[in-house]
N, CA and C of each residue as an Amber inpcrd file, in Angstrom:
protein
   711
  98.6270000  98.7550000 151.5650000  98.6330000  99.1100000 150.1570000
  98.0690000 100.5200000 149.9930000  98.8260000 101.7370000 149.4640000
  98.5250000 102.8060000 149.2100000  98.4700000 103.5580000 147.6000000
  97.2180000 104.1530000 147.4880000  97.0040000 104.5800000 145.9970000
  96.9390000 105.9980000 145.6570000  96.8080000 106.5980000 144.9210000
  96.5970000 107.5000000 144.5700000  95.7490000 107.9170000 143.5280000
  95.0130000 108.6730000 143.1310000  93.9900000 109.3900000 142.0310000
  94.4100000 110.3100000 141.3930000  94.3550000 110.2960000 139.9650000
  94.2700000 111.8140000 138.8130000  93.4410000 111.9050000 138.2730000
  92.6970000 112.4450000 138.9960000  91.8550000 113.4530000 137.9260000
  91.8570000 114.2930000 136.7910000  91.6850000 114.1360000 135.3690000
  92.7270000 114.4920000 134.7280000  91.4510000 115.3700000 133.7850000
  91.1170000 116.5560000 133.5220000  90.1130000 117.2020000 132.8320000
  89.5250000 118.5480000 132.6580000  90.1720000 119.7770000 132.1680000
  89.8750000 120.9310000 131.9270000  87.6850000 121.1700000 132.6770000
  87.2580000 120.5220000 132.1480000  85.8580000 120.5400000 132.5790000
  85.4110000 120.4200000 134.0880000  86.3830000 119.6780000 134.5810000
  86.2640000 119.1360000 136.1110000  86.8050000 120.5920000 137.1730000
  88.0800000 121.2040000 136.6040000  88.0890000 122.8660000 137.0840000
  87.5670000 123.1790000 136.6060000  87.2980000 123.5850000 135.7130000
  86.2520000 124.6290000 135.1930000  84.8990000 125.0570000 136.2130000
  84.3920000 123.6750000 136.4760000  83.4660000 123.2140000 137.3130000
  82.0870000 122.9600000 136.7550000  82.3900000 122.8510000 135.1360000
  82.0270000 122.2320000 134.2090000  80.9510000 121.2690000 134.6630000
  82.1310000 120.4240000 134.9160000  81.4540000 118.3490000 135.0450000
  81.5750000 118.6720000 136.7120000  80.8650000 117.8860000 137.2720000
  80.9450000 117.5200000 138.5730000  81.9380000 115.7430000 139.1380000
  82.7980000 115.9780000 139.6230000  83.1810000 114.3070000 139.3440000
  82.7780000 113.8270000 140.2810000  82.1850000 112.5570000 140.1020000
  81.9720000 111.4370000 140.9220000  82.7090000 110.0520000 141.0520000
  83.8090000 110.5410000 139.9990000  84.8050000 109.1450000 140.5750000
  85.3350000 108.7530000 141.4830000  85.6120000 110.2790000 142.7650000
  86.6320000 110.1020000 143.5990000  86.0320000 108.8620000 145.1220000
  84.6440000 109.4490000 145.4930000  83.8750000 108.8950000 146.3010000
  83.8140000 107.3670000 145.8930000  83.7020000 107.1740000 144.5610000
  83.5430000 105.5260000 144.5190000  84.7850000 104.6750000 144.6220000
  85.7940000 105.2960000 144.0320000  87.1430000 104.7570000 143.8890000
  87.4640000 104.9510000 145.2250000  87.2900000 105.5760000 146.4290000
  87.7490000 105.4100000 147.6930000  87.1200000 104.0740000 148.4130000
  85.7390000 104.3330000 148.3010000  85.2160000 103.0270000 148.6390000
  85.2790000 102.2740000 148.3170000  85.5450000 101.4770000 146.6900000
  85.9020000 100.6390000 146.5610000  86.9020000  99.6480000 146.5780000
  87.8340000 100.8770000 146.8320000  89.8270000 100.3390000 147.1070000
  89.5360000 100.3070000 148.3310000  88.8790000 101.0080000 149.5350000
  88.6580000 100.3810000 150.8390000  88.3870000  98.7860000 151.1060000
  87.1770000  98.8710000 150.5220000  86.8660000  97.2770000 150.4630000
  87.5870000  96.5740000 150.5800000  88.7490000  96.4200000 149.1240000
  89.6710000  95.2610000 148.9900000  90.8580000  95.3670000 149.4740000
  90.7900000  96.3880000 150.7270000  92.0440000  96.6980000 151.6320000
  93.2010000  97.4370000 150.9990000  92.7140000  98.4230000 149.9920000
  93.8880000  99.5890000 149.6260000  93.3700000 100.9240000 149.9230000
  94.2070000 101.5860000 150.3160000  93.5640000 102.9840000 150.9190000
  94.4470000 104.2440000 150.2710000  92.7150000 105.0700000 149.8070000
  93.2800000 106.3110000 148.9780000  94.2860000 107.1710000 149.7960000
  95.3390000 107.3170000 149.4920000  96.0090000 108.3580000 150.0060000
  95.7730000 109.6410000 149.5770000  96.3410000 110.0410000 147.5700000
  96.3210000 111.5070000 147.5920000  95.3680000 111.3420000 146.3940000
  94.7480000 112.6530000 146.3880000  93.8590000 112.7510000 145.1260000
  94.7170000 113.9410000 144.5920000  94.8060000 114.1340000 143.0110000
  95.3240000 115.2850000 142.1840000  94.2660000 115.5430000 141.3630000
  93.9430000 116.9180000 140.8040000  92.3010000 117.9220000 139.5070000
  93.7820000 118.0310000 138.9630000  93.5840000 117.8410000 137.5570000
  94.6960000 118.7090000 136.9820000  94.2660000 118.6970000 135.1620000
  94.8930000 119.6970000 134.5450000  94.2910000 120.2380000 133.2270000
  94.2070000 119.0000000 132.3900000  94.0020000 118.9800000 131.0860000
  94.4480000 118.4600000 129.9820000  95.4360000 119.0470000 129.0590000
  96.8700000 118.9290000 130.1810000  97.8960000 119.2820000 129.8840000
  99.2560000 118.4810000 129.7030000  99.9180000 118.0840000 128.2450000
 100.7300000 116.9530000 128.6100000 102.0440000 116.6960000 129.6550000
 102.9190000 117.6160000 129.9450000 103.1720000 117.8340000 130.7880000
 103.3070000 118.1740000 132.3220000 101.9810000 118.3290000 132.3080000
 101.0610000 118.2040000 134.0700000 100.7280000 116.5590000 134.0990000
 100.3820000 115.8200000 132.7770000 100.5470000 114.5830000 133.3810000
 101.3740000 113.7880000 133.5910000 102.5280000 113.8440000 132.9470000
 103.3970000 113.4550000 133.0070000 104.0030000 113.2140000 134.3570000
 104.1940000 114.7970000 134.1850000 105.0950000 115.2720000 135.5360000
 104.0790000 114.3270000 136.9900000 102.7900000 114.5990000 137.2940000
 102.1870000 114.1720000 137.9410000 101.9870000 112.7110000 138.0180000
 102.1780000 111.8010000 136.8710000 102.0810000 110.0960000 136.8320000
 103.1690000 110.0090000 137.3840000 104.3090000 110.5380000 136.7260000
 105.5090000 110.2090000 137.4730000 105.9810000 110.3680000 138.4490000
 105.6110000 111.3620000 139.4510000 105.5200000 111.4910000 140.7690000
 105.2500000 110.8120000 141.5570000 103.9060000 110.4400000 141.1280000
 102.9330000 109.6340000 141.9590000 103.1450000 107.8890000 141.9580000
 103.4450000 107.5720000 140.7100000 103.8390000 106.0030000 140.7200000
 105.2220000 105.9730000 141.5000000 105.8860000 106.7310000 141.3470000
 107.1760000 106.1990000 142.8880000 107.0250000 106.1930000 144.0610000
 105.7050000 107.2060000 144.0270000 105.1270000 107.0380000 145.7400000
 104.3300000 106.2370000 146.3560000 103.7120000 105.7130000 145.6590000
 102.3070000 104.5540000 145.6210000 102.4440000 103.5470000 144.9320000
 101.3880000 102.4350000 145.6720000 101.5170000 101.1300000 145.4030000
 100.8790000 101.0540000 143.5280000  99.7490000 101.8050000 143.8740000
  99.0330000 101.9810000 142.5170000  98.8140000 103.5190000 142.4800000
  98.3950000 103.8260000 141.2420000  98.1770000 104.8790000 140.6220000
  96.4580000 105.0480000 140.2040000  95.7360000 105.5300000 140.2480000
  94.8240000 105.1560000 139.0770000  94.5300000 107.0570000 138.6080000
  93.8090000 106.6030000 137.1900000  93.9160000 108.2230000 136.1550000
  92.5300000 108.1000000 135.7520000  92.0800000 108.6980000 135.2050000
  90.4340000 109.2100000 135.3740000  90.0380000 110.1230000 133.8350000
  89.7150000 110.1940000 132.7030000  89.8200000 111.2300000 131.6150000
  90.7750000 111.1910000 130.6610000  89.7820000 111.1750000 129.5740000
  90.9840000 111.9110000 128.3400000  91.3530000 110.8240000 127.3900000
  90.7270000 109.3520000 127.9540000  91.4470000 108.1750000 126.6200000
  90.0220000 108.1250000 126.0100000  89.3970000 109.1840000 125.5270000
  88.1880000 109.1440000 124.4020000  88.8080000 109.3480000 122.8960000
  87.8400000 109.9040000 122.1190000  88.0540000 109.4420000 120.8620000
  88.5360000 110.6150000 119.9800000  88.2840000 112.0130000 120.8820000
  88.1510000 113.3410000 120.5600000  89.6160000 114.0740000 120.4900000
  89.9190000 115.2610000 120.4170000  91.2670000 115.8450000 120.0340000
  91.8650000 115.8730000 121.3640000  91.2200000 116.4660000 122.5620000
  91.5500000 116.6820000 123.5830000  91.7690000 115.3110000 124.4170000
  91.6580000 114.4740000 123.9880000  91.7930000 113.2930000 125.1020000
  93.3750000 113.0940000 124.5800000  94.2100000 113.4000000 125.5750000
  95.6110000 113.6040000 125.5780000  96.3580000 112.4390000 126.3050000
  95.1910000 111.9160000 127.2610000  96.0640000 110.9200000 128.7020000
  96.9100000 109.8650000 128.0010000  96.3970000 109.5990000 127.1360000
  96.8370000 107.9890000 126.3130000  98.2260000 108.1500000 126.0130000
  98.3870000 109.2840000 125.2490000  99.5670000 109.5580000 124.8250000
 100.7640000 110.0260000 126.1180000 100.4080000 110.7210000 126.5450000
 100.7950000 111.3010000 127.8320000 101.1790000 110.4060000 128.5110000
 100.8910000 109.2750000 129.1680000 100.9450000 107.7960000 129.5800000
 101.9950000 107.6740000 129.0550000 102.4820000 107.2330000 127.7510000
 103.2080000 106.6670000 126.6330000 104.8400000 107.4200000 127.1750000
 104.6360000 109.1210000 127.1340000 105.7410000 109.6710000 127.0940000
 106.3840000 109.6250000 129.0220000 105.3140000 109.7350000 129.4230000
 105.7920000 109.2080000 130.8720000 106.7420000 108.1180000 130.8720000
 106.3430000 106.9970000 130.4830000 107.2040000 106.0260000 130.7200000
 108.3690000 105.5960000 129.3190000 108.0210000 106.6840000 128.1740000
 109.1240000 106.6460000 127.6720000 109.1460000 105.5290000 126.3790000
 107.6590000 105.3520000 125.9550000 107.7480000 104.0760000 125.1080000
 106.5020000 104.8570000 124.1110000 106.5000000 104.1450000 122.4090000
 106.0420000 104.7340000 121.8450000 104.4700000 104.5920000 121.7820000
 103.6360000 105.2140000 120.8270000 102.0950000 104.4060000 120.8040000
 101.7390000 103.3860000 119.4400000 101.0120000 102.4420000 119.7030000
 100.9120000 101.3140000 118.7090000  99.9060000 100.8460000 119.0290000
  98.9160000 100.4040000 117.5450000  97.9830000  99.7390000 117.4440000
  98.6670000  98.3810000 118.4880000  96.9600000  98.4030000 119.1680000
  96.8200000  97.3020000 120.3650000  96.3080000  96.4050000 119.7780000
  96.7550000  95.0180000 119.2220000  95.7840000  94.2890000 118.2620000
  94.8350000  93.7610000 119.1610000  94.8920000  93.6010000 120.2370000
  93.8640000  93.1200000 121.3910000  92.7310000  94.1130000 121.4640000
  93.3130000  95.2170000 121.3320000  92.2180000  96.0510000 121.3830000
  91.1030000  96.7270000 120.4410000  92.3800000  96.3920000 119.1230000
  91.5890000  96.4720000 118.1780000  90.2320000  95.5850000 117.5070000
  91.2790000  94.1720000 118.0850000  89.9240000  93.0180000 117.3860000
  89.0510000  93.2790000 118.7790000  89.1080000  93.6490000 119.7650000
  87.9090000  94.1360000 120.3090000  86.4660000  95.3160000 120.5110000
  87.3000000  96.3510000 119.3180000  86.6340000  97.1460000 118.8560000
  86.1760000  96.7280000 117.0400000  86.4370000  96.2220000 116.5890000
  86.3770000  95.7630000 115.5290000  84.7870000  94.3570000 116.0610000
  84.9310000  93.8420000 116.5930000  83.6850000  92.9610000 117.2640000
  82.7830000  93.4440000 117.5480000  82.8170000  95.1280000 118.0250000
  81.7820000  95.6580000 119.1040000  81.2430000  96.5400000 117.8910000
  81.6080000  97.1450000 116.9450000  80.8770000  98.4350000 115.8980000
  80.6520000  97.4350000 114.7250000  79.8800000  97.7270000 114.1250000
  78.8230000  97.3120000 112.8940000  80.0270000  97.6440000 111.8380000
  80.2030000  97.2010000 110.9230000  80.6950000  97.6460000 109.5340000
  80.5540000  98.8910000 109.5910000  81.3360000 100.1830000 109.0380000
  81.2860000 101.5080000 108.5330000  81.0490000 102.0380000 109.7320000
  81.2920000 101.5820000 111.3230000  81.1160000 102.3780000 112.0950000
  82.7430000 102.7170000 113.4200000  83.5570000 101.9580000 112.7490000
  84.6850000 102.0070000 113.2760000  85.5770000 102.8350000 112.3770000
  84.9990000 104.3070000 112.9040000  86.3530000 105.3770000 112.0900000
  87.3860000 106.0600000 112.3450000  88.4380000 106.8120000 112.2450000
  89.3320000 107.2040000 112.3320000  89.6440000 107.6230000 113.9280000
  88.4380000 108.6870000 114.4380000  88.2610000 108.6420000 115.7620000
  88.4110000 107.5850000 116.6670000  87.4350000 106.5510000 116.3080000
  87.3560000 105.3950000 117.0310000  88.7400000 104.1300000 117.3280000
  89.2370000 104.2510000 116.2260000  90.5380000 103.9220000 115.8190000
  91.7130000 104.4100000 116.8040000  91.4950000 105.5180000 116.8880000
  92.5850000 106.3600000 118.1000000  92.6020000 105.7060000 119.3920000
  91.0280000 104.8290000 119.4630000  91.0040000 104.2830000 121.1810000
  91.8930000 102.8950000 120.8870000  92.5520000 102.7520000 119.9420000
  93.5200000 101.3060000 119.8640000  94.4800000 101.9360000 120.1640000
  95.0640000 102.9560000 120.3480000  96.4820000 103.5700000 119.8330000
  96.6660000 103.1190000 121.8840000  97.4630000 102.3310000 121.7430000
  98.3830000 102.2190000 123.2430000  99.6180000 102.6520000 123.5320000
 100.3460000 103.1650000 124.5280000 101.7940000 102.8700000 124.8100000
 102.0630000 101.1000000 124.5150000 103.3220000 101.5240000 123.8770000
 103.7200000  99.7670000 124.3400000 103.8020000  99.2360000 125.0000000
 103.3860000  97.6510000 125.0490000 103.9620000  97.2210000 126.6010000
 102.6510000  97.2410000 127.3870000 101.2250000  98.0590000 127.2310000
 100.4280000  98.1890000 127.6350000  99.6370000  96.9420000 127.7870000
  99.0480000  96.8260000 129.5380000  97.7540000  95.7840000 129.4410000
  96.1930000  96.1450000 129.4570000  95.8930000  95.4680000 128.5310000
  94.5170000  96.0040000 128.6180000  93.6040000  95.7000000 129.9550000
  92.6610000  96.7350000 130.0750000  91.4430000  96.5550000 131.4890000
  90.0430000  96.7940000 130.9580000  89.6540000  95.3150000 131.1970000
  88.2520000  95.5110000 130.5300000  87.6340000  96.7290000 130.2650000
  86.6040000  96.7960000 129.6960000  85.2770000  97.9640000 129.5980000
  84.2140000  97.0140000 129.2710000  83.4380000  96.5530000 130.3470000
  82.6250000  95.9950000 130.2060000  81.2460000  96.7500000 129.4700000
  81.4710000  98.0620000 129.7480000  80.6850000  98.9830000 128.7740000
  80.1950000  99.3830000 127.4090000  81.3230000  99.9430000 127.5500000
  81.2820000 100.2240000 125.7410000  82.4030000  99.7230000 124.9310000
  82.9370000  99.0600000 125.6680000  84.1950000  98.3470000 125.2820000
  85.3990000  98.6750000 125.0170000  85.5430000  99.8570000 124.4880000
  87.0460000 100.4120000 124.2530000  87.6050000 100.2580000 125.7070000
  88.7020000  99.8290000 125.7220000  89.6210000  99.2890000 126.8100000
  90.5720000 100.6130000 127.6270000  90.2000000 100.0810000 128.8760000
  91.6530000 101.4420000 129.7810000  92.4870000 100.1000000 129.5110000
  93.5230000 100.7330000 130.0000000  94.9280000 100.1600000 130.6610000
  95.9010000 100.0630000 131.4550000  96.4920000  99.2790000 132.0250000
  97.8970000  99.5580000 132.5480000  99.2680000  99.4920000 131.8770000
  99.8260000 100.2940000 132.6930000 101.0740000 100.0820000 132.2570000
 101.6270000 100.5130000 134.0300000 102.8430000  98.8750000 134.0470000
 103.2590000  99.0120000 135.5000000 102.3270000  98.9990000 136.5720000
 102.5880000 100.4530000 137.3570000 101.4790000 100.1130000 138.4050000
 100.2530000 101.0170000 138.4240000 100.1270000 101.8600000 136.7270000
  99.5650000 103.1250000 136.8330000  98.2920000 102.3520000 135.7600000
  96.7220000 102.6610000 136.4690000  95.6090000 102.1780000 135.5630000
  94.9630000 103.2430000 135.1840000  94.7750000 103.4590000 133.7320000
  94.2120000 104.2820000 133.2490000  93.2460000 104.5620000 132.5780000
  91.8430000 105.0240000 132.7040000  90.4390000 103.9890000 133.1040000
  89.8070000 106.0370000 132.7390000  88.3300000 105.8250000 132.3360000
  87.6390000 106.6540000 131.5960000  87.1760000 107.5140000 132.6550000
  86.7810000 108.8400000 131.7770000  86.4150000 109.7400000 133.3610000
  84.8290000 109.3970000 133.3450000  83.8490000 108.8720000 132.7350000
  82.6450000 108.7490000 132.6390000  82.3460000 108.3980000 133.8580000
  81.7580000 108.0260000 134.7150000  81.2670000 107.3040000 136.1850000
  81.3020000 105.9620000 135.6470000  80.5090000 105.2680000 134.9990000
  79.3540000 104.1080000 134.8000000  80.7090000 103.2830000 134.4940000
  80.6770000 103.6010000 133.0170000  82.4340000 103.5500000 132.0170000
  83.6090000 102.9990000 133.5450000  83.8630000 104.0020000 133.9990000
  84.9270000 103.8690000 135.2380000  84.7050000 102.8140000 136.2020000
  83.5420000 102.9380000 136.4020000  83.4330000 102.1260000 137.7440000
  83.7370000 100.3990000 137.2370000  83.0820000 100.2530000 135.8440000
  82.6560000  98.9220000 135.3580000  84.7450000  98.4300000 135.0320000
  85.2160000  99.6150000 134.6430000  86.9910000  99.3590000 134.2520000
  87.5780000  99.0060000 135.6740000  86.9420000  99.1820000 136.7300000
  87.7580000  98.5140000 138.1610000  87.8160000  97.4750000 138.0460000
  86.2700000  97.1620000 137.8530000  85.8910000  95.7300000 138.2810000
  87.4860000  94.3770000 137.1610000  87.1590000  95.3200000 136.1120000
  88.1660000  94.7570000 135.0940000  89.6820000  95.0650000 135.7960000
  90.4240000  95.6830000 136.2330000  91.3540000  95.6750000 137.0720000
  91.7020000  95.2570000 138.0550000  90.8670000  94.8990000 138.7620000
  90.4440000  94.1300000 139.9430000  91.1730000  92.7760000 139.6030000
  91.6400000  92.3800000 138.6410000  92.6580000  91.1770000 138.3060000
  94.0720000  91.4090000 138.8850000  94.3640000  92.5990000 138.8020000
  95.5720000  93.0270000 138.5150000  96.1100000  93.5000000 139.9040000
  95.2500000  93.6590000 140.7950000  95.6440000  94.6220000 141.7470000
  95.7840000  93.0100000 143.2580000  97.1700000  93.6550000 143.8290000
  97.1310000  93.1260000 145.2250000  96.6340000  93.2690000 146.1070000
  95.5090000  93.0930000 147.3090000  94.5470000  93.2990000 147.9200000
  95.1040000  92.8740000 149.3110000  95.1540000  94.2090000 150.2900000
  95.5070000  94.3160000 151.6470000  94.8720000  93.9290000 152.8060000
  94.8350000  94.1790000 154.1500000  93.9880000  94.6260000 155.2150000
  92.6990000  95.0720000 154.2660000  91.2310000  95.0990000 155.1000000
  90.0470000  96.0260000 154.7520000  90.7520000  96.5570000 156.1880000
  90.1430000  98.3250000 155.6760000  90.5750000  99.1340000 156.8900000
  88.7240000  99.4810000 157.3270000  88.4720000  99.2580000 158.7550000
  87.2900000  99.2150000 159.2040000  86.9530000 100.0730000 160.2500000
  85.3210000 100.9320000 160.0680000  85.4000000 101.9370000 161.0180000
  84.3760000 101.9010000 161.3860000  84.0710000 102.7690000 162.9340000
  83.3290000 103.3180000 163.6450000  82.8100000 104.7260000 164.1870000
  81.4590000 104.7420000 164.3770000  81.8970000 106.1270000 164.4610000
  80.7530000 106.3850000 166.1050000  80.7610000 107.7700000 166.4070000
  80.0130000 108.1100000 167.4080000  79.6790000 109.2140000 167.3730000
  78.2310000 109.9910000 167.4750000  78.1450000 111.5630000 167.3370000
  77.9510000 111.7470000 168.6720000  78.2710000 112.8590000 169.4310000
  77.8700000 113.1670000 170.3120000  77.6220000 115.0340000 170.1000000
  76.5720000 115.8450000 170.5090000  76.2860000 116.7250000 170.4880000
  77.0580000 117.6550000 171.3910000  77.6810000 118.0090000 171.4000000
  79.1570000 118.8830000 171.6260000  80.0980000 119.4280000 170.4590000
  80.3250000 120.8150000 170.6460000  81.7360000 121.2000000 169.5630000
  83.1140000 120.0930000 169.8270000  83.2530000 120.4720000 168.5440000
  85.0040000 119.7740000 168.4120000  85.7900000 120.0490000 169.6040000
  85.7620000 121.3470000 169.5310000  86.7930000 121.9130000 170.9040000
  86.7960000 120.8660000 172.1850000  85.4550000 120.3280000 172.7330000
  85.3000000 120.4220000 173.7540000  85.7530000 118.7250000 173.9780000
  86.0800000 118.3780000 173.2070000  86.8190000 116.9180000 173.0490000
  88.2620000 116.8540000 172.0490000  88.2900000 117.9580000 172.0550000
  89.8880000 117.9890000 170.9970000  90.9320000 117.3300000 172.4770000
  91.2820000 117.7800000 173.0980000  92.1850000 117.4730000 174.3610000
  92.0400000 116.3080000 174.5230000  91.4020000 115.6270000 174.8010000
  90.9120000 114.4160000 175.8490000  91.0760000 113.6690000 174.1550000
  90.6460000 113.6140000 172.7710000  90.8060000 113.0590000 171.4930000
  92.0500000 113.0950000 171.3670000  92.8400000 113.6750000 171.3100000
  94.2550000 113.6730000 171.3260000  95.1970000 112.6740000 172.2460000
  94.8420000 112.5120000 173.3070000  94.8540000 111.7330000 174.2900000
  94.6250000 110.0740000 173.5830000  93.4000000 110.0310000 173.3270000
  93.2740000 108.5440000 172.7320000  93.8780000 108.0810000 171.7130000
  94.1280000 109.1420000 170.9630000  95.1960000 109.1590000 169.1810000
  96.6570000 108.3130000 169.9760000  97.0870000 109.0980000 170.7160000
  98.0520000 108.8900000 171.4430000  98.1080000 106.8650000 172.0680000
  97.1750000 106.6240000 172.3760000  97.2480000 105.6140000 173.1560000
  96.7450000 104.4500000 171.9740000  95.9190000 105.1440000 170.8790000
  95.8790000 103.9610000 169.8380000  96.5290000 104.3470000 168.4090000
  97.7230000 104.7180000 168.2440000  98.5580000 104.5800000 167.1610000
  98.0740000 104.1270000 166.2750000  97.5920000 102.9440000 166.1110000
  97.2880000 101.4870000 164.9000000  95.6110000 102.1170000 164.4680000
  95.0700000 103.2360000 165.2010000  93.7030000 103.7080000 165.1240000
  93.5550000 105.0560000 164.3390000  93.4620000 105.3090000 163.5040000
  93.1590000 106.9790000 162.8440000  91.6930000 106.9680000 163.3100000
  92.1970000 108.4790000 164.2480000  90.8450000 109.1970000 164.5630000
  90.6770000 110.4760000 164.3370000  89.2740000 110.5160000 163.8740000
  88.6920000 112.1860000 163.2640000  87.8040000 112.5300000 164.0110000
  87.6390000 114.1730000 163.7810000  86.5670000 114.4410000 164.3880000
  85.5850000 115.4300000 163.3470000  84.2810000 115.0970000 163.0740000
  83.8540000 115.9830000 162.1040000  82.5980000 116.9420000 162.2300000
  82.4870000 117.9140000 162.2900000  80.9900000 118.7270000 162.8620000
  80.2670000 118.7160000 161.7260000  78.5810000 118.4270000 162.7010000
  77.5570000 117.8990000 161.7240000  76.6480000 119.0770000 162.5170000
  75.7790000 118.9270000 161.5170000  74.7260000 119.6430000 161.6520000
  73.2740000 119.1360000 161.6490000  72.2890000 118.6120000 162.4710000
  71.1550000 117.7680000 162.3780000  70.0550000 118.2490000 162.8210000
  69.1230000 118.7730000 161.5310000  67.7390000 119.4030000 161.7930000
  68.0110000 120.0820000 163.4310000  69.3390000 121.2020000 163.0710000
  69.5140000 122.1980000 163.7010000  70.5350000 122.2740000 164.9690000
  70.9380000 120.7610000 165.3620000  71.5610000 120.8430000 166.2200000
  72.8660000 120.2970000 165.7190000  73.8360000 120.8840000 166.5020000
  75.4530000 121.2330000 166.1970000  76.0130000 120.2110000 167.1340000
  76.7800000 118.8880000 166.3560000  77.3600000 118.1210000 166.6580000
  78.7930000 117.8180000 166.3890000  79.5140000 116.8140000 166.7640000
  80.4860000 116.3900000 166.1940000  80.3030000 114.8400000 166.1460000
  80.5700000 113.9680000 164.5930000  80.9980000 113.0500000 164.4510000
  83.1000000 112.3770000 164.9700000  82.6360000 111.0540000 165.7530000
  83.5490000 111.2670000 166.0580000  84.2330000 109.6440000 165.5440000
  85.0340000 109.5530000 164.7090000  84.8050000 108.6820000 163.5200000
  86.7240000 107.9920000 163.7120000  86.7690000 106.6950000 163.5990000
  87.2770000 105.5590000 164.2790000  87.5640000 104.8340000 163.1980000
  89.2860000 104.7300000 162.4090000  89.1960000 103.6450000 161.6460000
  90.6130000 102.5030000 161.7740000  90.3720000 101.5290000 161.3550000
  91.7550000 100.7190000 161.4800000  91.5630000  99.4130000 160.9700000
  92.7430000  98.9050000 160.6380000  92.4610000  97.3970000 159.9920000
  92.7820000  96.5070000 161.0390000  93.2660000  97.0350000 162.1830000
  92.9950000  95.6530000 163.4060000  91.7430000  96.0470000 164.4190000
  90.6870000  94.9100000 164.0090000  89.5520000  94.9070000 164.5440000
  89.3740000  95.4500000 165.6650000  91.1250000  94.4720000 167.1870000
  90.5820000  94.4710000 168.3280000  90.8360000  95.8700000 168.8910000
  91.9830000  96.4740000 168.3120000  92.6270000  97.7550000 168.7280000
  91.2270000  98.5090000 168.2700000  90.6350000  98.0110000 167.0570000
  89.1830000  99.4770000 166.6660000  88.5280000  99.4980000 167.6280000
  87.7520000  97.9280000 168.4100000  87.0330000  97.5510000 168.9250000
  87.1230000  98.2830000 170.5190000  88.4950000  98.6990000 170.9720000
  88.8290000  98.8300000 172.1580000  88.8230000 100.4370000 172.4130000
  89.7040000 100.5670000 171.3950000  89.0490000 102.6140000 170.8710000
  88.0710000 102.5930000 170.8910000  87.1990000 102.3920000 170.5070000
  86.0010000 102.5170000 170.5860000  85.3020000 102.8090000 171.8270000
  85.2240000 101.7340000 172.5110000  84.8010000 101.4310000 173.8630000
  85.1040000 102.7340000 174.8910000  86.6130000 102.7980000 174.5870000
  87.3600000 103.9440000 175.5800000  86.3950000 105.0620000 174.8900000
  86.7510000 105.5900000 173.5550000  86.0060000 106.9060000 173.6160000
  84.3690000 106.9150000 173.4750000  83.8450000 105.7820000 173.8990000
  82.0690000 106.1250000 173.9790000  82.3970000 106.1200000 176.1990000
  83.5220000 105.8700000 176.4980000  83.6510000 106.2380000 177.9040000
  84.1640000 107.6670000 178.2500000  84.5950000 107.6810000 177.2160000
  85.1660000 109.1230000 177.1230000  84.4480000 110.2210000 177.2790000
  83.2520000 110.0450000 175.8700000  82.0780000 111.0130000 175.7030000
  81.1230000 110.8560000 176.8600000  81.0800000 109.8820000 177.6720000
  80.0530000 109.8120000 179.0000000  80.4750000 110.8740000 180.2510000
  82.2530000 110.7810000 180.2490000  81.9250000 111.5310000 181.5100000
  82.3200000 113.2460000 181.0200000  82.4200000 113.3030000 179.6520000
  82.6200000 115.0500000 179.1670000  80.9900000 115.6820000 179.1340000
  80.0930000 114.7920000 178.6780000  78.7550000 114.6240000 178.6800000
  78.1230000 115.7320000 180.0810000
């Protein structure tokens, strides 16, 4: 099962906001055995999303979008969503009597109102938060750029989604440059196909290493890579 990310937010280039969605949403689609493929930064532009949802949902199992279904002028995604797939926007009565439950009398206004406005056809995804609801539509979930907000709208999607392999890893540092195991790493790539292997240089209270990092969703093939390249690093050692 393969996904993809949009990042969708003038502030996030800018370099504005710092995002922290991408790190959690990898790990957490790891977990339940879906693995991030591509991540996209892109403006609050309706046509960059468009163009970009629609790309991306023919390529991937899921989609997920990040920004912009707030309450304010610039939160564009909602709509944007809508014209992607070609259907209009309409009070969500689901969503409404759920915002209508959550604000006090005189506190559900015109702004707030806008977070009902759905594409048609739309399913709602919890917000265990603050309640205004992401959504899907098809295979694309479209969920708040906040962290807290976001993370809590998985858990609410987490209904919806088909759950693969967990892809599982290992790793090994050994204090040597990349170079000096690129050859002989290449070699093992080769002999375990079913294994993605990296190599990454670290740096540790001064000394210059490489992480040498092991992943796959069949245990015994990880288990056996493994073995070979901690034999590997013994006799380059």
């Amino acid at each position: 099962m393969k996904a993809a990310l949009i990042i969708i937010g003038n502030e996030i280039l800018s370099g504005r906001t710092k995002d922290k969605n991408l790190a959690y949403l990898a790990e957490w689609l790891n977990e339940i055995g879906i693995q991030l493929y591509e991540v996209r930064v892109i403006r609050d532009d309706e046509k960059e999303i468009i163009d970009c949802v629609n790309l991306l949902r023919k390529k991937y199992d899921y989609v997920f979008t990040t920004g912009g279904i707030g309450p304010t002028h610039d939160d564009i995604t909602t709509e944007s969503i809508a014209r992607a797939f070609n259907v209009e926007l309409e009070t969500n009565p689901e969503a409404l009597k759920i915002l209508q439950s959550y604000y006090k009398a005189g506190e559900l206004n015109e702004a707030r109102l806008k977070m009902t406005l759905l594409p048609k056809g739309a399913e709602l995804v919890e917000n265990p938060v603050t309640k205004a609801p992401g959504f899907k539509m098809e295979n694309v979930f479209v969920m708040a750029g906040i962290p807290s907000i976001m993370q809590g709208m998985l858990e609410g999607a987490k209904i919806f989604l088909k759950m693969g392999n967990k892809m599982t890893s290992k790793s090994i540092d050994v204090f040597m440059p990349e170079s000096y195991v690129a050859e002989e790493l290449s070699k093992m790539q080769d002999n375990y196909p079913e294994v993605e292997i990296g190599s990454y240089p670290f740096n540790k209270e001064g000394q210059f290493g490489t992480s040498l990092v092991m992943r796959s969703e069949n245990l015994d093939k990880l288990e056996r890579c493994a073995s070979d390249v901690a034999e590997m690093v013994k006799k380059l050692a």
